[in-house]
Every structure is written in C-alpha cells, then in structure tokens.
C-alpha positions as CSV (number, residue, x, y, z in Angstrom):
1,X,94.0,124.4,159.0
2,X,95.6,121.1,159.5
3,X,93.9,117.8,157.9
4,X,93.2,114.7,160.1
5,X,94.4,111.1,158.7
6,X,91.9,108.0,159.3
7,X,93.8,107.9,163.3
8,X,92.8,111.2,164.1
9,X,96.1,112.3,163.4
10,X,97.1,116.0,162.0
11,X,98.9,115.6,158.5
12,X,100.7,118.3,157.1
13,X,98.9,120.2,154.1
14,X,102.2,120.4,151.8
15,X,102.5,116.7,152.5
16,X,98.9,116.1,151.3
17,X,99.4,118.4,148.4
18,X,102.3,116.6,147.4
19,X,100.6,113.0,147.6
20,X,97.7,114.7,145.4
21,X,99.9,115.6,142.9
22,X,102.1,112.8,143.0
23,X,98.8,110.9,142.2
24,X,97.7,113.1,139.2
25,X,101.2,112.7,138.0
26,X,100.7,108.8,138.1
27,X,97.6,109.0,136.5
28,X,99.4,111.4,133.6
29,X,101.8,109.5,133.2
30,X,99.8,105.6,133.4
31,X,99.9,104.6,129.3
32,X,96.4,104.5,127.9
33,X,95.4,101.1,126.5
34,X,95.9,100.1,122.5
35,X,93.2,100.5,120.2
36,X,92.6,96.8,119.7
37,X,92.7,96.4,123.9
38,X,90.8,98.7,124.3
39,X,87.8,97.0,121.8
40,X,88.3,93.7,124.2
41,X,88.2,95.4,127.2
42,X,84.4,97.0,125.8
43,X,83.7,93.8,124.3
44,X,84.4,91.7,127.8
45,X,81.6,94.5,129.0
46,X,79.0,93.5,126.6
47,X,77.6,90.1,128.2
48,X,74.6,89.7,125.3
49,X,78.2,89.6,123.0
50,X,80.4,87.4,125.1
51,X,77.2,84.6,125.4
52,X,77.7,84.8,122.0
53,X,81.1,84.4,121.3
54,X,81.0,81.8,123.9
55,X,78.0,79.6,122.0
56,X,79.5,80.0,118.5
57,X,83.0,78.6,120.2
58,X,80.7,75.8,122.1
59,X,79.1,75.2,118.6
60,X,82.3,74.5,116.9
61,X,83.8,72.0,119.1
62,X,80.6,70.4,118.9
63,X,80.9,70.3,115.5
64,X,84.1,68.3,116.1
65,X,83.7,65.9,118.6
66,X,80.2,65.7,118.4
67,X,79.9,62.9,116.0
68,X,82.9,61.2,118.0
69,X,80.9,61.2,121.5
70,X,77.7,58.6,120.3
71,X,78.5,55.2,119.0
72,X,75.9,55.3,116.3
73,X,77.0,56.1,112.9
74,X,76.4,59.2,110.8
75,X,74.7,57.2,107.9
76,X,74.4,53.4,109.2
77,X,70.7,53.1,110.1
78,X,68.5,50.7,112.1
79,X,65.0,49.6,110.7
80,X,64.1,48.4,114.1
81,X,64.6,51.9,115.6
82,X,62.7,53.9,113.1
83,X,61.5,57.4,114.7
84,X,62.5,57.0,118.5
85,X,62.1,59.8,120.5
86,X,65.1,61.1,122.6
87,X,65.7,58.7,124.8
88,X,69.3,58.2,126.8
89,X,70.5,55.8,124.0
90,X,69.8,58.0,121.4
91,X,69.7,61.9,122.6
92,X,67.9,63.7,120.2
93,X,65.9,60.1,118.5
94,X,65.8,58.6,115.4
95,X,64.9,59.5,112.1
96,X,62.6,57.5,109.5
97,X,65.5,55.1,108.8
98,X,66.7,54.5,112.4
99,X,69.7,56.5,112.3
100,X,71.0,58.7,115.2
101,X,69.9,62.3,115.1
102,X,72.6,63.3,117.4
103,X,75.5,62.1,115.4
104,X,73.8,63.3,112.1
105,X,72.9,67.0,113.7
106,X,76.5,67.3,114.8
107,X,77.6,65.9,111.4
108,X,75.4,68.8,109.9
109,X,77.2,71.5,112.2
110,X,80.2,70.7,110.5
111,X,78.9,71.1,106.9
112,X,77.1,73.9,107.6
113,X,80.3,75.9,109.9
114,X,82.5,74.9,107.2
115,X,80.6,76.2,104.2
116,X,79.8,78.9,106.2
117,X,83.6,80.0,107.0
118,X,84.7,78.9,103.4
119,X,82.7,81.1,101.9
120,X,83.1,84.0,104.6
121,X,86.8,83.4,104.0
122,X,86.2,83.3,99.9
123,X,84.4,87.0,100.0
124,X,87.1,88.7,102.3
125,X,90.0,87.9,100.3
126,X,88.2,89.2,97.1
127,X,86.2,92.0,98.4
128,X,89.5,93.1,100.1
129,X,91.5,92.7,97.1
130,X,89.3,94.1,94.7
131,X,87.8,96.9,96.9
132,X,90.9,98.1,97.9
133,X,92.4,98.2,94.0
134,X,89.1,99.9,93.4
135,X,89.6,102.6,96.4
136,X,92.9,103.1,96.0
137,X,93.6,103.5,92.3
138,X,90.3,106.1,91.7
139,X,89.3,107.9,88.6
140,X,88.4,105.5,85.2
141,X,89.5,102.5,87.1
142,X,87.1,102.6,89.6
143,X,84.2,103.7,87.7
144,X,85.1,100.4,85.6
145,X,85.3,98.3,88.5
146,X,82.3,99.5,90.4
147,X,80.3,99.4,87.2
148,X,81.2,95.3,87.1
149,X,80.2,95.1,91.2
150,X,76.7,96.8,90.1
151,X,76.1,94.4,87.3
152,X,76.4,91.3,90.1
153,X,74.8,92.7,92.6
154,X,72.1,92.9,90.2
155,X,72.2,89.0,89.3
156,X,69.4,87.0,90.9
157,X,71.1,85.0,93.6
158,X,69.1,82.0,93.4
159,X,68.7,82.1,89.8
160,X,72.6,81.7,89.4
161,X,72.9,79.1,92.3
162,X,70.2,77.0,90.4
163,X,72.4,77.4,87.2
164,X,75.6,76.5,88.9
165,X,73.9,73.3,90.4
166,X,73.0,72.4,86.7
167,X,76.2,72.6,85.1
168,X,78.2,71.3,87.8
169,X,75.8,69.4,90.1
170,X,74.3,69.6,93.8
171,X,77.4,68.9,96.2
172,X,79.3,71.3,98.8
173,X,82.2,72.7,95.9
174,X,79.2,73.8,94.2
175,X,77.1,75.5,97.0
176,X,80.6,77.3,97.8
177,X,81.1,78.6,94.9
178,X,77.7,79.5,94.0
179,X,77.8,81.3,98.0
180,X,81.1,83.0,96.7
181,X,79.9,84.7,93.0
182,X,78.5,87.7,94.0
183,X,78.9,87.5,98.2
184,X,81.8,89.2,97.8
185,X,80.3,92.6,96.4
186,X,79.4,93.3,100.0
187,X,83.1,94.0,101.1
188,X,84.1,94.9,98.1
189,X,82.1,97.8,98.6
190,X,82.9,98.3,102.5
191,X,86.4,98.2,101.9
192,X,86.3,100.6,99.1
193,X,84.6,102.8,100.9
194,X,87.8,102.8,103.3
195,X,90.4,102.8,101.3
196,X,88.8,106.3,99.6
197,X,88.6,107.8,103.2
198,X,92.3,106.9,104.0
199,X,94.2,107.0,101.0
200,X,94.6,111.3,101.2
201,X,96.1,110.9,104.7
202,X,99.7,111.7,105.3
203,X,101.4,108.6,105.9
204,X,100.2,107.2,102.6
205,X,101.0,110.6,100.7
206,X,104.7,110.0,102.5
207,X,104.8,106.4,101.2
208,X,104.3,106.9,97.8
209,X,106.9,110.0,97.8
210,X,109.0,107.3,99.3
211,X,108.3,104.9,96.3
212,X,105.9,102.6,97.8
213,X,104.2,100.2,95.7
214,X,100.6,100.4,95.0
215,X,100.5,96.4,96.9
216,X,102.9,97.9,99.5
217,X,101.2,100.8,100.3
218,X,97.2,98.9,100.7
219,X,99.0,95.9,102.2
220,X,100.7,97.7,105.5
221,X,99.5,101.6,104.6
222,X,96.0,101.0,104.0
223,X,94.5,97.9,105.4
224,X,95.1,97.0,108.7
225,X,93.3,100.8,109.2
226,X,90.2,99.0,107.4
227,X,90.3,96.0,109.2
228,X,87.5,97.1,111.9
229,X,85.0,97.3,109.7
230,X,86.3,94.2,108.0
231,X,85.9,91.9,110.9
232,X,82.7,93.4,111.6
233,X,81.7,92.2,108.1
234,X,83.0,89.1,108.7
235,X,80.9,88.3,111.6
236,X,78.0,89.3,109.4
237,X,78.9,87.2,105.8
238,X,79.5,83.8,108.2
239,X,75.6,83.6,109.5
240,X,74.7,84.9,106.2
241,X,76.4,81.7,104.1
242,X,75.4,79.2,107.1
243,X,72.0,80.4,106.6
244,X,71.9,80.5,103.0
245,X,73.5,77.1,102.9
246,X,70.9,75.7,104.5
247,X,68.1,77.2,102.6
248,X,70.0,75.6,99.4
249,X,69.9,72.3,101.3
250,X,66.4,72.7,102.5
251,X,65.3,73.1,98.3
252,X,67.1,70.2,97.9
253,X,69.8,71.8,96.0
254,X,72.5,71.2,99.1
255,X,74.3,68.3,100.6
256,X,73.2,65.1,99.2
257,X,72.0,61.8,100.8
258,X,73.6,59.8,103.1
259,X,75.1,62.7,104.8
260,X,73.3,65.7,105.7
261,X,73.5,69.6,106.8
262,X,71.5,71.5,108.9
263,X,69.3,72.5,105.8
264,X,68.6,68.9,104.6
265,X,67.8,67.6,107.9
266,X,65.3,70.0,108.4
267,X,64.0,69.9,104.9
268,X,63.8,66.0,105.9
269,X,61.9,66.5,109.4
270,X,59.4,69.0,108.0
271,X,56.7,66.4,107.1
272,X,57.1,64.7,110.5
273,X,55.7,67.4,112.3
274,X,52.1,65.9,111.2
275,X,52.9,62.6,112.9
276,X,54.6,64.0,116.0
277,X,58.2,63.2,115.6
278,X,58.5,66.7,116.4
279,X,62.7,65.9,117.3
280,X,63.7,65.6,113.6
281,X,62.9,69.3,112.9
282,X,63.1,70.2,116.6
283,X,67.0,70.2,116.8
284,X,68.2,71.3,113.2
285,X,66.5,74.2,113.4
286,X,67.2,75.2,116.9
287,X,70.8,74.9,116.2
288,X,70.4,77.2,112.9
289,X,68.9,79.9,115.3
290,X,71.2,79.3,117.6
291,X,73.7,79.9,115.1
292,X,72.3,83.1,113.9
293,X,71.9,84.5,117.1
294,X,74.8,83.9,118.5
295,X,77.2,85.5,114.6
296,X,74.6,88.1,115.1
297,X,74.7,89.3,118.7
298,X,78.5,88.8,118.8
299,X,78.7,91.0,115.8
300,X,76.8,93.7,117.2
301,X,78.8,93.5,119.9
302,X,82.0,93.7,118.2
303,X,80.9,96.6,115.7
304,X,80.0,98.9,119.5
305,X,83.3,97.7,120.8
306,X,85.8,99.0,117.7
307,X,83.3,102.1,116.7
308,X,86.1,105.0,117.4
309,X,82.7,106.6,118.7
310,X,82.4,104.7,122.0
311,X,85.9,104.8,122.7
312,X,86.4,106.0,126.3
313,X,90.0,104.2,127.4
C-alpha cells in the first residue's frame, strides 16, 4: 500500500525506505561527543550546579573590584560614623570605628578566596604527587608511605595550627601552611586509590615495555585518567580551607587588625548582635554560606556530571 506525504500525495515505499535508512545511517555515522563534552553538556543540565558556578564566579570578581567600587577605605575609619546602618552612602554600614563594611567584606572575600585556593592548590600538587608515587610504585613503598599519611591524618588539626601560629606567628603564610600540613592526606589517598585501579591496564603495561619512565608514565599514562575525581576533590578542599580559614580568624588566630577576612569580621560583629547592629555579622556570614553553598552544590553537580555512571551521550 502506498504512503501519503503531508499534501496528500502517494510516495513510493522504496523511496521511504531509503530516506529511513539514509537517516539511521546519519545517525550511525554522527560522532558521539568527548568524555569531557559530554560532562558539560550534563553539567549545563543541572541548574542547582550552574547557580553555583555562576555565584562562586560572581563572588570572585567581587572580590576584585569590590573594594575599588566605594570610596571609603578598607582600614581608614570615621569616629563620627561609628555603627551606621546600611544606608546608600555606606551599603552594608559601619562598624564600631566608622569604617565601611562594604569595602572591608569585599576586602575579606579576597583573603578568604585566596587562602582558600592557595591552599586547595597546595594539597593537589602534593596529594597528586605523593599518591600517585604511592599507587604506582606498590609493595614496601607504599606500605611506607601510607603508614606516614595515617600518622597525619591522626594529628589533631587545630592542635598543630595553634602550634604553627606560636612558632611563626598569626598572619596568612601561617594559616596556609598550617591549612596545607595534613589537607593534603585527603587526595593523597583519592589519587592512590586511582593510580592502583589503572596502573594494570594495557597502555601503561605497553609503556613500561616501551621504557617509559616511572614520571613519564603517571604524568601522561596515569593522571589525566584520575583527573575526574581530582577536580571533584578540588571543588571540595576550596570550601573546606575558606571555611576553616575563617574559623582560624574567628579564634583570633587569622588575619590580624587593620585588615580583615570573613572570619575576623564575624568574630568582630558577634557581640553586636546584643545592641542591634545586626549588619556587622549579617553580611560576613552570609557571604561564608554563600560561599559554601555555592563550592558545594557546584561540586555535586560536577561529581554527577563526570561519574562514567550517568553517562548517556
């Protein structure tokens, strides 16, 4: 029986069987999208993700130009406008000494991002270095190595930030490194984890019977298979320092007066919640929870989109 096209016209049924199959040939024959592609294409998807990817971006130029935009200065204060409430001179008020709380909360972002991605940046190249040695090599040397990442893991973390900030003194080197002595462990241990699952596949075997070097071979054999989870943990350390950071500052044992972090400016509004200056806590610690929310849900997002799982391009 003949088919009808949309005019009420009779088409030929080899020529519609040979448009079908022309069209399951283009299909066939279409290439599939790359691996990484593929992840942004399901991480466009995820809106909770892309809000935010889109805050932490928002967040950081903040952090740049925020401090630029007002006219008031990040440490100059005015007595005769102690404790004003946001107003459109000064957007998010005054604190006890009259100085702006929208250039200091912006001057905060940029302590607290930066420590944040410092020490974020600090862990990966360790953890990756050491985790893949660790994976990689096997046997006595990993026992070794593993038995050294137990013993940190086991150190109290604030007991050796408080003895850090003895020896060498509250400041940002020091909150770094004392972020960095054990944060690393972590991806040490993710990236070990790797390494052990990948090193028995073929294209390594084939690169050491090539004479690959053991840095050859985890530098283009090994890692950029690991660096899913990798990123992932990324996205995880940064809120993770940011937050810790300001915890450190909120003890006191952060950033030191005249300037300021997130931590030490909420440490700083806490008592003036009794006298109803509620904007000096009010806006450092929205923006930490902001923060948090936004590395958080963007890393969620981002561990759906490259879990092999879920692939379905």
């Amino acid at each position: 029986m003949a088919l009808l096209d949309s005019n009420q016209q009779p088409v030929d049924d080899a020529l519609f069987k040979k448009a079908v199959q022309t069209d399951s040939a283009e299909k066939v024959v279409r290439p599939s999208l790359s691996y990484w592609h593929s992840a942004w294409v399901r991480l466009r998807e995820n809106k909770l993700a892309m809000f935010g990817l889109a805050t932490m971006v928002a967040l950081g130029v903040m952090a740049v130009i925020g401090p630029w935009i007002t006219p008031h200065s990040v440490t100059a204060g005015d007595l005769t406008k102690v404790n004003m409430p946001p107003s459109s001179e000064h957007w998010f008020g005054t604190d006890e000494l009259g100085r702006d709380m929208f250039a200091r909360t912006w001057y905060g972002a940029r302590i607290s991002l930066f420590v944040g991605l410092a020490a974020a940046a600090i862990d990966c190249l360790i953890g990756i270095v050491y985790g893949g040695i660790s994976g990689y090599k096997g046997g006595r040397v990993d026992s070794t190595m593993m038995r050294i990442v137990e013993i940190l893991y086991g150190l109290p973390y604030l007991l050796v930030v408080i003895l850090l900030m003895v020896i060498m003194g509250p400041g940002l080197l020091t909150i770094i490194i004392a972020l960095t002595v054990t944060g690393w462990v972590g991806m040490a241990r993710i990236v070990r984890g790797q390494v052990l699952s990948l090193k028995q596949n073929e294209y390594v075997l084939a690169s050491k019977v090539f004479g690959g070097s053991t840095s050859h071979i985890i530098r283009k054999s090994l890692l950029p298979n690991t660096m899913g989870p990798i990123i992932i943990q990324m996205t995880l350390t940064i809120p993770s320092a940011i937050f810790a950071e300001a915890f450190l500052s909120f003890l006191g044992l952060g950033i030191q007066a005249p300037f300021a972090s997130w931590g030490s400016l909420a440490n700083n509004g806490l008592s003036s919640i009794l006298t109803g200056h509620w904007w000096r806590l009010f806006f450092p610690a929205f923006f930490i929870s902001l923060t948090m929310f936004a590395f958080n849900v963007f890393g969620d997002g981002l561990q759906d989109a490259l879990d092999p799982k879920t692939r379905r391009r």
